[in-house]
N, C-alpha and C positions, 0 to 999 in steps of 0.2 A: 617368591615365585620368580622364572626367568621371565628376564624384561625382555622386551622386541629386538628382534636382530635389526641392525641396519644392513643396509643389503650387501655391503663387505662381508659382515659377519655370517650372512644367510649363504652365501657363498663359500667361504673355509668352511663352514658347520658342515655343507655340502659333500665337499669334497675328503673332511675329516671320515664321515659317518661311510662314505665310498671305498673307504681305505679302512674300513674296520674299527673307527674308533668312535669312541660315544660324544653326543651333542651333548654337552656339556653344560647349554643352555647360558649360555654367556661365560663370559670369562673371568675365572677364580679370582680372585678378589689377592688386589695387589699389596692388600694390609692393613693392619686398624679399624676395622669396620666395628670388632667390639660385640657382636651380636654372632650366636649361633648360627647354625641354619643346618635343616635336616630335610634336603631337596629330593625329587625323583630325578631319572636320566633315563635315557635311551641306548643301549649298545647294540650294533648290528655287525654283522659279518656274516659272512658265508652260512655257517650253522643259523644265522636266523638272528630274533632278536630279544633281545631281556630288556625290563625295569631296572634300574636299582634306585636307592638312595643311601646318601652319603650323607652322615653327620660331622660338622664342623665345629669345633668349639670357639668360642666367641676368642680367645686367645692366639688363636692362627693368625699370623700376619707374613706367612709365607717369606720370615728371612732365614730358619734354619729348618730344616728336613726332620719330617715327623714321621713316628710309625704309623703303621696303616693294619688294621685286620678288617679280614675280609668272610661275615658272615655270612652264613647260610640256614635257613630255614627250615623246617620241620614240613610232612605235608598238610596242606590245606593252609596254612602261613603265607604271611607275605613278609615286608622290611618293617613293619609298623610293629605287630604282632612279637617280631624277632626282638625290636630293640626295646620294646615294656618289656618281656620276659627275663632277657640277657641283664637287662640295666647297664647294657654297656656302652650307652652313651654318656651315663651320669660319672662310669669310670671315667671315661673318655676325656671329658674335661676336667677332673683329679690328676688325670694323668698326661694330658699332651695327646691324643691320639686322634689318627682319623678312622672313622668306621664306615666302611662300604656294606651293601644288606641289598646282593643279589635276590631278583624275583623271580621264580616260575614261571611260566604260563600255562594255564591250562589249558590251551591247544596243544602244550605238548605232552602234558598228562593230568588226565582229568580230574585227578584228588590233588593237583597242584604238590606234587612229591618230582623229587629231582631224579630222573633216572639212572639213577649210580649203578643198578641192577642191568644193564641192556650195553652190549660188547660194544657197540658204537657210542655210548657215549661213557667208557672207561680206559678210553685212551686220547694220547697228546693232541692240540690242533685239527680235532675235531668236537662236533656235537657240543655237548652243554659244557665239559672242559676250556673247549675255545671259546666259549661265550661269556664263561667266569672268569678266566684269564683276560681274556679284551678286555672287560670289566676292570678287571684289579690294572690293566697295565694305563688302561684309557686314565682312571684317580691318577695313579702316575703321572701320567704326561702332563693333568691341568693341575696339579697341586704339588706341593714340597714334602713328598716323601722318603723316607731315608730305603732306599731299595734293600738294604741288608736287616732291615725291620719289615717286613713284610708277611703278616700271618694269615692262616686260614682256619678257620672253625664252621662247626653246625652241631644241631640235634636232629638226631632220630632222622630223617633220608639225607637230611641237609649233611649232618656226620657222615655218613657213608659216603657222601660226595664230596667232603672235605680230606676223606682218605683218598678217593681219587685225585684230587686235583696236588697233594705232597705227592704222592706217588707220579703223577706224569709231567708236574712242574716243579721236580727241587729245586729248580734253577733262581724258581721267583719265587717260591713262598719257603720261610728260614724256617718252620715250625708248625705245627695243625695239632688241631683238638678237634677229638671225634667222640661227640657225646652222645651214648647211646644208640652207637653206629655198628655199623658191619665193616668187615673186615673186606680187602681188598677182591675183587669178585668173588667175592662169598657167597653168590644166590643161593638159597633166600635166608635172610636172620631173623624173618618177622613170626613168631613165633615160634622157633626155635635157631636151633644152632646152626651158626654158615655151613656153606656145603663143601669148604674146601679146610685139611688140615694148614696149622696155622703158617710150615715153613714150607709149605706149597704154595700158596699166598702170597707169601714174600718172596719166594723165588718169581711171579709173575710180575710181584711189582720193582723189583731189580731190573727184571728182563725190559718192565714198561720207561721206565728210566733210563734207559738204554747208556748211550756217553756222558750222562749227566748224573749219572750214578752218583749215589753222596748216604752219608748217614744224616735222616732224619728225624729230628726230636717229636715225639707225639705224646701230647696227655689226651686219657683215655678217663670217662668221668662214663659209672653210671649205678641207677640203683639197683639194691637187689630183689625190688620186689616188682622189676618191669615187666608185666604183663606180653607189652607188644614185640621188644628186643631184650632178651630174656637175659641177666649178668653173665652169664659163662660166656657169650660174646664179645666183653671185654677185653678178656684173654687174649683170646684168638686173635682180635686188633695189635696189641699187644705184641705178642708173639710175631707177626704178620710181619710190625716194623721191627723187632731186632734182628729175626732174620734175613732180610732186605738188607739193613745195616751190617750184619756176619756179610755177606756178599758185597754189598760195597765200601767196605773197611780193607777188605783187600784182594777183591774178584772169585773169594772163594769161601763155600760155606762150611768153614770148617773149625765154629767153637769159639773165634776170636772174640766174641760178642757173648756176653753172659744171658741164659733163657731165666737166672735167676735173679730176684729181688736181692740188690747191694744194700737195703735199706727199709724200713718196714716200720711205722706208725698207727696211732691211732687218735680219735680227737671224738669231740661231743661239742656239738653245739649247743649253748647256754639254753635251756631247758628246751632244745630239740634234737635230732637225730644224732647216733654215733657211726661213726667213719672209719673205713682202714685205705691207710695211703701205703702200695707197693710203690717201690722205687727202683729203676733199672739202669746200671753207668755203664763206659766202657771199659772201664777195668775190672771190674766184677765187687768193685768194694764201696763202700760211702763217701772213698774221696775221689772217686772218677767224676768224670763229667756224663753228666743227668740222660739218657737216650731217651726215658720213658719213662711216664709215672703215671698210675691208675690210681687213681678216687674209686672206693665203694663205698654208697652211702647206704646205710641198715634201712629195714621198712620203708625206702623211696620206692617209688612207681616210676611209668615213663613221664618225668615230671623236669621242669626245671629246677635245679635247689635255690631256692631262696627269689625265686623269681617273682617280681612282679605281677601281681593282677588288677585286669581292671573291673571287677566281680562278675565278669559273666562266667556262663557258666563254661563256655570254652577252655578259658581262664583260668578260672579254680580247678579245671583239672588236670590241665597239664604245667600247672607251678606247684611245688611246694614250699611254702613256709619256714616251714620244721628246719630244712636241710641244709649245712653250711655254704656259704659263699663261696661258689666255685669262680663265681665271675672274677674276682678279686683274683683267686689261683689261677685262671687261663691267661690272664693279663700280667702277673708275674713271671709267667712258666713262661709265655711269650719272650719278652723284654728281656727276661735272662740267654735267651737264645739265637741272637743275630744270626745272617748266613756269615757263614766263613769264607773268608777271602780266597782259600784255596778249597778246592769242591770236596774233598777229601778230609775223613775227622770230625770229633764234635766241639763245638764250643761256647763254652758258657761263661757268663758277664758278668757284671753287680744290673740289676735292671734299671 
């Protein structure tokens, strides 16, 4: 828990929280503490104000810059809910990482779903965009983040608001995973297909990127037996960013960018579901560099694969067991993909 501010502190918190940035609740730990911690916060700005919580691995000692992904939740979800499901804080300390796990509010919508669907909050520096952004930049300012490791993910609205937020911030987030998401103003995908084709989509979200224009890497994870966001949705995400990418590879859409898979597998988890993994580069072959890769998992629902539960029945229904560790994949696919030093191009690592 945060300890008492002294009234120095109560006073910057003040003036932090005035200027858009979140209370932090004391100040990040100068090193060695040795112990986890997976706290709430406060962000406020203009747009209003979010929850989040941040998990820290007991390994942070704040001397070199760690990466940062920035979760998003599903509706009716909160940060608690997201990080049993994801288990991505159990990577997280495997790996070095910090995890931020934006919340809703249901004053702003009442099934506690992120309004990725509503024109005011699908663009920059406004609405729940500017509130997840403050969020990710607030971790920034109190912690040692490496800013060129900076990712964003979600399922099911939380995904379709993590295509928002690649789409109107390439600037700060190198990479996004949109799990069982919709495509960029695609109203509506929940029970069936977006309502925009898919290089219309990316033509908006080029246009939404405005100078900041950039090719962005995105995996794209879902099953094919979702009931709620049906798998041909995949696609179309999919599709959404290479076209975006055809446009901001060099201002115009005309081809430079492959709509085809450079690469194409399949897998079976040891006595559970089988898998087919598309793979899309920029040179149209297996040895370009990765723009986008789709997971379909066989017989999944809108579930998480391999997610955690804690047996209720909320729980049991939107995890699956069966289905391979995508978390493992998202925090790969992440790491392998820094921002690039020049806004232009894609590039990939050893992670």
């Amino acid at each position: 828990m945060a300890r008492p501010f002294t009234s120095l502190t109560a006073v910057l918190a003040t003036l932090l929280i005035a200027c858009g940035i979140s209370d932090p609740g004391g100040d990040a730990p100068a090193g060695g503490a040795g112990a986890e911690s997976f706290e709430r916060y406060s962000y406020t700005d203009a747009a209003g104000t979010r929850t989040y919580k941040l998990f820290v691995p007991g390994a942070y000692d704040g001397a070199r810059a760690w990466p940062l992904i920035v979760e998003l939740h599903g509706c009716g979800g909160d940060a608690d809910e997201e990080a049993r499901w994801s288990r991505l804080n159990e990577v997280a300390v495997a790996r070095d990482l910090l995890i931020a796990y934006p919340e809703q509010d249901t004053n702003a919508n009442g099934s506690g779903c992120w309004n990725w669907f509503q024109p005011e909050h699908q663009a920059r520096d406004a609405g729940e965009p500017s509130l997840i952004a403050g969020i990710t930049r607030a971790v920034m300012a109190q912690w040692n983040v490496d800013a060129r490791r900076v990712y964003v993910g979600g399922i099911s609205a939380g995904g379709a608001m993590a295509d928002v937020m690649a789409v109107t911030y390439p600037d700060l987030y190198a990479a996004a995973m949109v799990y069982a998401g919709c495509e960029y103003m695609g109203t509506s995908c929940t029970g069936g297909l977006g309502a925009l084709p898919a290089e219309v989509s990316g033509e908006f979200a080029y246009q939404a990127m405005g100078e900041r224009a950039r090719v962005v890497p995105v995996l794209v994870i879902q099953g094919d037996q979702d009931p709620l966001v049906p798998y041909p949705n995949a696609e179309l995400v999919v599709q959404q960013f290479l076209a975006s990418d055809d446009w901001a590879d060099d201002g115009e859409n005309n081809g430079s960018i492959a709509r085809e898979p450079a690469a194409t597998w399949s897998g079976t988890k040891p006595d559970g579901r089988s898998y087919d993994v598309d793979e899309y580069t920029d040179s149209g072959d297996a040895a370009g560099c990765v723009l986008a890769q789709r997971w379909l998992i066989h017989g999944m629902g809108h579930q998480w694969s391999n997610g955690q539960s804690d047996g209720s029945p909320r729980d049991m229904l939107f995890t699956d067991p069966l289905g391979p560790d995508v978390t493992g994949v998202a925090v790969e696919f992440f790491l392998t993909h820094p921002l690039p030093e020049q806004a232009a191009g894609c590039l990939q690592t050893e992670s």
